[in-house]
TORDREN-184933 format. One record per residue (C-alpha): residue number from 1; chain; x, y, z. Coordinates in Angstrom, 1 decimal. Layout:
! residues N
    i  ch      px      py      pz
  NUM   A       X       Y       Z
...
! end
This chain:
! residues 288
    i  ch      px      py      pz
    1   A     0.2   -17.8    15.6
    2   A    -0.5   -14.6    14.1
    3   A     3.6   -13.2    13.5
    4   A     3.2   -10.3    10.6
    5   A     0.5    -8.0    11.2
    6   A    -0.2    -4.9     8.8
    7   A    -2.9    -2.5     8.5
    8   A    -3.4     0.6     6.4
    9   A    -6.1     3.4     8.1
   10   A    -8.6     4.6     5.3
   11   A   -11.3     6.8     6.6
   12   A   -11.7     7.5    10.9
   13   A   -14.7     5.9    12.3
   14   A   -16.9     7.1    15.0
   15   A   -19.3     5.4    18.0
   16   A   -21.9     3.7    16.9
   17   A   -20.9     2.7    12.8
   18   A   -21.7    -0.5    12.2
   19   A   -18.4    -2.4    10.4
   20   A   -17.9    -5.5     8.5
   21   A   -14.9    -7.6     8.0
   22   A   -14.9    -9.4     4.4
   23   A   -11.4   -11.2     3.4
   24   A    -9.8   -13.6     1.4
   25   A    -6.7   -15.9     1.4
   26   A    -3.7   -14.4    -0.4
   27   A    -1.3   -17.3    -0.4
   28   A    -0.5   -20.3     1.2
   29   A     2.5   -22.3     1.9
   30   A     3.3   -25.3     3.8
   31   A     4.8   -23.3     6.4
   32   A     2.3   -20.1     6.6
   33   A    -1.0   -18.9     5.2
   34   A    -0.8   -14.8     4.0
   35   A    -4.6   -13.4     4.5
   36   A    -6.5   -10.0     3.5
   37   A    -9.1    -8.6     5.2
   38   A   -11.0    -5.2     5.2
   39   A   -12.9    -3.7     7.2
   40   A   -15.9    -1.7     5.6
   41   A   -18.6     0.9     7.0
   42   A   -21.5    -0.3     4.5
   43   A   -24.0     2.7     5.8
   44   A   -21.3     5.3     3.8
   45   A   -19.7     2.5     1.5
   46   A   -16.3     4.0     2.4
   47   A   -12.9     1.3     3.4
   48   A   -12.1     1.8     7.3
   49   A    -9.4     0.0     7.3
   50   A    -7.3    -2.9     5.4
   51   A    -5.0    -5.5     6.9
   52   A    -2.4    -8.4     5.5
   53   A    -2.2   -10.3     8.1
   54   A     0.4   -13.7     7.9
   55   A    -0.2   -16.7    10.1
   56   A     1.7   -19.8    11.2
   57   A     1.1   -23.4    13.4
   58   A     3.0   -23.4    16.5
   59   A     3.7   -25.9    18.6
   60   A     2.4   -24.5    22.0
   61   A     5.0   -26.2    23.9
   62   A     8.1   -25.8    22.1
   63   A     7.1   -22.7    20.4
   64   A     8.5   -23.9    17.1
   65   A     6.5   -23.3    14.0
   66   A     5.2   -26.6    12.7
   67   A     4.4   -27.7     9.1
   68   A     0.3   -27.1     8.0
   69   A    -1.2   -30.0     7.2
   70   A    -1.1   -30.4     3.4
   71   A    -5.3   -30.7     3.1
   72   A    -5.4   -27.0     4.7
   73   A    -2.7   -25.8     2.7
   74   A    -4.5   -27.0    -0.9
   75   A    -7.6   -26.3     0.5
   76   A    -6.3   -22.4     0.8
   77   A    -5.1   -22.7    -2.5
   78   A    -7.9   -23.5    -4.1
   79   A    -9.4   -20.0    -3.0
   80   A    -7.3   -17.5    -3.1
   81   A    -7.6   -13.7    -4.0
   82   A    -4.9   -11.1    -5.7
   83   A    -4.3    -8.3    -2.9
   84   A    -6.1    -5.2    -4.1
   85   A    -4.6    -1.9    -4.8
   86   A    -6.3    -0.2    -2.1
   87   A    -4.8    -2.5     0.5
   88   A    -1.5    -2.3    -0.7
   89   A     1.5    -0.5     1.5
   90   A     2.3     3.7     0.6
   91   A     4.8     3.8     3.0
   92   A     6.0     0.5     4.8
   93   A     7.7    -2.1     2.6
   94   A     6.1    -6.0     3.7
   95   A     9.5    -7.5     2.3
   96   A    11.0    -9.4     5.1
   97   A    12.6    -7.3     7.9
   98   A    15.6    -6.3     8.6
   99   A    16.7    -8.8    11.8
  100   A    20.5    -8.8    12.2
  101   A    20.6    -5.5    14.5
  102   A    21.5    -6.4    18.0
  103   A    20.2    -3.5    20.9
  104   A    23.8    -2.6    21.3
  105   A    24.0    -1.7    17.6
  106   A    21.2     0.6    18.2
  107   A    21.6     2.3    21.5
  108   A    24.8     3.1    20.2
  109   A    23.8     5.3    17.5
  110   A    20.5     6.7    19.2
  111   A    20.3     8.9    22.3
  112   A    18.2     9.0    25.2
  113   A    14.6    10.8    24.4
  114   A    11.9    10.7    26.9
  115   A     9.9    13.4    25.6
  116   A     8.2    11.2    22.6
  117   A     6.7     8.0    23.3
  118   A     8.0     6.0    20.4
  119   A    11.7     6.8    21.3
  120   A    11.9     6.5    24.7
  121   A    13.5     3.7    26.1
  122   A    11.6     0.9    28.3
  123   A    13.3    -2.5    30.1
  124   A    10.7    -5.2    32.1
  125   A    10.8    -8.8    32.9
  126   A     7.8   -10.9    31.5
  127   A     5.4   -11.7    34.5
  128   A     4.0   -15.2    34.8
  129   A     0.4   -13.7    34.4
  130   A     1.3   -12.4    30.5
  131   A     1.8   -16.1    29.7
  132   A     0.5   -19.3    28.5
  133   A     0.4   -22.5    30.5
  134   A     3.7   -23.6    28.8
  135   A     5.9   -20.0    30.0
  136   A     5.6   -18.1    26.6
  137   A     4.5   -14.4    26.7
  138   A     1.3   -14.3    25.3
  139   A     0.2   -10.9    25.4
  140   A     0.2    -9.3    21.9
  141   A     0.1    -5.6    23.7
  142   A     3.4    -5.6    25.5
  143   A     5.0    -6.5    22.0
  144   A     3.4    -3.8    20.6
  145   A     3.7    -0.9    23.3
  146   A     7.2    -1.9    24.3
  147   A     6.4    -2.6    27.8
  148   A     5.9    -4.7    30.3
  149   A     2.2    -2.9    30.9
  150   A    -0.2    -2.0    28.7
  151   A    -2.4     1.3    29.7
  152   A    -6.1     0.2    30.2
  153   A    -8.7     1.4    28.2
  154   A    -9.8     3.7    31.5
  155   A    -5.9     5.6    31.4
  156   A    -6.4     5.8    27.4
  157   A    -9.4     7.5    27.6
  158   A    -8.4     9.9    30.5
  159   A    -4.9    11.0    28.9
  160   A    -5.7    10.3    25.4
  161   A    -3.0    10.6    22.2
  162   A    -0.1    12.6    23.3
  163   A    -0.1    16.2    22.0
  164   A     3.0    18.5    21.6
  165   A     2.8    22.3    20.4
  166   A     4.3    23.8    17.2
  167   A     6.4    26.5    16.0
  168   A     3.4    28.8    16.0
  169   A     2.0    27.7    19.5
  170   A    -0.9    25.2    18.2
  171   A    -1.5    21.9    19.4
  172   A    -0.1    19.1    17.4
  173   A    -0.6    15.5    17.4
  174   A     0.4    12.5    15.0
  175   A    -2.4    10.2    13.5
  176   A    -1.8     7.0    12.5
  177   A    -1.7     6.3     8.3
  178   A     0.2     2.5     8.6
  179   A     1.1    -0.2    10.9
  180   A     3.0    -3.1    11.0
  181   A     4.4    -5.9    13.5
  182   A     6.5    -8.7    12.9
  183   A     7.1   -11.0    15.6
  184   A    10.9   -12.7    15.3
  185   A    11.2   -15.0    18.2
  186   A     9.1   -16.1    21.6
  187   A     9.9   -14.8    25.1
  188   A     9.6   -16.8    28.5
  189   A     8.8   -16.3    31.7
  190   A    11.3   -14.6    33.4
  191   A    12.8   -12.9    30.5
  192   A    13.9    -9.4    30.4
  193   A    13.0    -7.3    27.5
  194   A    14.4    -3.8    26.1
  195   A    13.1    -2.1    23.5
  196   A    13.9     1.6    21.6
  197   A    12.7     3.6    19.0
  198   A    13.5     5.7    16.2
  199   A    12.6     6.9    12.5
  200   A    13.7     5.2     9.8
  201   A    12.0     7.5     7.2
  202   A    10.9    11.5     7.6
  203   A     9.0    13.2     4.8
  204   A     7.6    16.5     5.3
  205   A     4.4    16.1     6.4
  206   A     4.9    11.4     7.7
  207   A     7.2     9.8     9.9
  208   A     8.2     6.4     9.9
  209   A     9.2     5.3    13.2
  210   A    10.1     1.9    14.2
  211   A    10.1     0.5    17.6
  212   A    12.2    -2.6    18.4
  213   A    12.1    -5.5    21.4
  214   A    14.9    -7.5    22.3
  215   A    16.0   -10.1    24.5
  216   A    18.4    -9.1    27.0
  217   A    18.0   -12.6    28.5
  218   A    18.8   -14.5    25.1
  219   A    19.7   -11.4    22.9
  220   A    17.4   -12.5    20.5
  221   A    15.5   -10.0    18.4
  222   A    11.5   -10.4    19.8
  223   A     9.6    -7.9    17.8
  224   A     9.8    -5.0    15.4
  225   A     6.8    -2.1    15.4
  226   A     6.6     0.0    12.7
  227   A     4.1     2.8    12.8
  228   A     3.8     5.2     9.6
  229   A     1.7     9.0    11.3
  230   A     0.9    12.6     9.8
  231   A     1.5    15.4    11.5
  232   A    -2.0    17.1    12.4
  233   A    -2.9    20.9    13.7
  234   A    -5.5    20.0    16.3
  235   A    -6.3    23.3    16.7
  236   A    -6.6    24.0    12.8
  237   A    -8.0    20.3    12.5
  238   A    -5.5    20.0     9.2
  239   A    -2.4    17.7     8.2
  240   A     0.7    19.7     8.5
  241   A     4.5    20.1     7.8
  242   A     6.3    18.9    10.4
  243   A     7.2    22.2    12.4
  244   A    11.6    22.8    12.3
  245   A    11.4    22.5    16.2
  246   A    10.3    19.0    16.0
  247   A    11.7    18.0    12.8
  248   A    15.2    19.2    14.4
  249   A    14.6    16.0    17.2
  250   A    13.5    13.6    15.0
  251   A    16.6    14.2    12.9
  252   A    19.3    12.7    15.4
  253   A    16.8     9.9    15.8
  254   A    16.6     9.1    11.9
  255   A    18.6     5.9    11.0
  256   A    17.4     4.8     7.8
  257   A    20.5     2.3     7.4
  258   A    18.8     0.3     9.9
  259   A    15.4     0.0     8.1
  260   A    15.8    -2.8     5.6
  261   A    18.7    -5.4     3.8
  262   A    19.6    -4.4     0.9
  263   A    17.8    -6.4    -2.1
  264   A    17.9    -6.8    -5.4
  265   A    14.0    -7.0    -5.5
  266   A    11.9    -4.9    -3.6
  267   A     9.0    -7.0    -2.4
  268   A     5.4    -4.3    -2.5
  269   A     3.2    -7.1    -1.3
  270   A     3.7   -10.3     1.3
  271   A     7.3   -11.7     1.6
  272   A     8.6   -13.3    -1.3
  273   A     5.5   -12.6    -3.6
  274   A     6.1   -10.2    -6.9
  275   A     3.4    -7.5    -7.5
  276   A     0.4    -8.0   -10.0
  277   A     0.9    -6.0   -13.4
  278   A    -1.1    -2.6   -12.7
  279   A    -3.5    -3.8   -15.6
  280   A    -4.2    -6.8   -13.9
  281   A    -5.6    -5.9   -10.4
  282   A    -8.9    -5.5    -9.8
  283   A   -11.6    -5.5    -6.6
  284   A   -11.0    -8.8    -5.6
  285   A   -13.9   -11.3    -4.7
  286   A   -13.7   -11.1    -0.8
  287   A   -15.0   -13.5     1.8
  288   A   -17.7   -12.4     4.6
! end
């Protein structure tokens, strides 16, 4: 199961670009494997994209993480790559997440904001059609929208991003620079879900909002969604400041305390793993 998911956006791509995906294996453990992949536009030999993306053996009935077998694990070993600067985190720290918060620890510091989709509040019970054969929701998009349905590609490309309007009457819009998702524990059929959403880190021009699902059912933590986004002039086609009238909003919504535990060591890379010495990395040897 693919349970920590993180991407950092390079350079927007357009219809018709023809990609490739090279990667490599950053680490490997008997109880996950730690991958990097990028995603490259040859044509203009510019970086699309980069991802770390973490991966572990479930058991698709229980849905309890199982051991890998030890002839994968060495195998992995025997191949790995160092994770290159340029697919390293700006913003979002890959150290393990903070996971002790219940919902009623946050709802009772945020308020109620319907007018921006990453705060807004959303409850839904997990339909037998978004699961497996064993009753474990299986669809990765309600864990990373927050709810229980997902817009089609049709609605997406009818409504498009959501755009707001600045201080000086320009259209504004948020564009995605980093993303991550952790998945904490497994829903079932039948469940109910709640998730919120606020910023854990404002900067003048980047937020960093983070979106949470619980477990109303179990009051287990399910997921967390982190998404790091510039403010853009879509009128002026140019990053901006983020206007006072917004910034004002996103100030009663900003709860850094809840963003990480405190530790001694902060991880820049995959959990648990110390950085490279500057001098040391170097364009890694990456896998087609």
């Amino acid at each position: 199961m693919q349970h920590d998911t993180y991407c950092r956006y390079h350079r927007e791509q357009f219809q018709g670009a023809s990609l490739t995906v090279n990667g490599g294996v950053l680490e490997a453990t008997p109880e996950q494997v730690s991958a990097f992949y990028e995603l490259t536009n040859p044509a203009k030999a510019e970086i699309a994209a980069t991802f770390v993306i973490v991966n572990s053996l479930l058991d698709p009935a229980t849905g309890r993480t199982l051991p890998l077998p030890e002839a994968v694990v060495q195998a992995a070993q025997g191949d790995t790559i160092e994770l290159p600067e340029y697919g390293r985190p700006r913003t979002v720290d890959l150290g393990p997440p903070r996971t002790d918060l219940t919902f009623a620890d946050v709802a009772a510091r945020l308020s109620e904001d319907e007018s921006d989709p990453m705060s807004r509040r959303a409850e839904w019970t997990v339909a037998p059609e978004q699961c497996d054969e064993h009753g474990f929701l299986s669809d990765p998009g309600a864990l990373m929208f927050g709810s229980g349905r997902v817009p089609s590609p049709e609605e997406m490309r009818k409504h498009g991003p959501m755009t707001f309007t600045g201080d000086d009457g320009h259209r504004l819009g948020w564009a995605s620079l980093e993303t991550r998702m952790v998945r904490v524990s497994q829903p079932r059929v039948g469940d109910t879900l709640c998730s919120i959403g606020a910023e854990i880190g404002l900067h003048a021009k980047v937020r960093h909002s983070r979106r949470w699902l619980f477990n109303a059912s179990t009051g287990q933590l399910v997921s967390l969604n982190d998404n790091v986004s510039i403010a853009l002039d879509l009128d002026a086609r140019r990053s901006i400041d983020i206007p006072a009238s917004i910034r004002r909003q996103l100030v009663t919504r900003h709860v850094p305390e809840f963003a990480w535990r405190l530790q001694s060591i902060r991880s820049t890379m995959i959990a648990g793993a110390m950085p490279p010495p500057a001098h040391m990395v170097t364009r890694p040897r990456l896998l087609p």
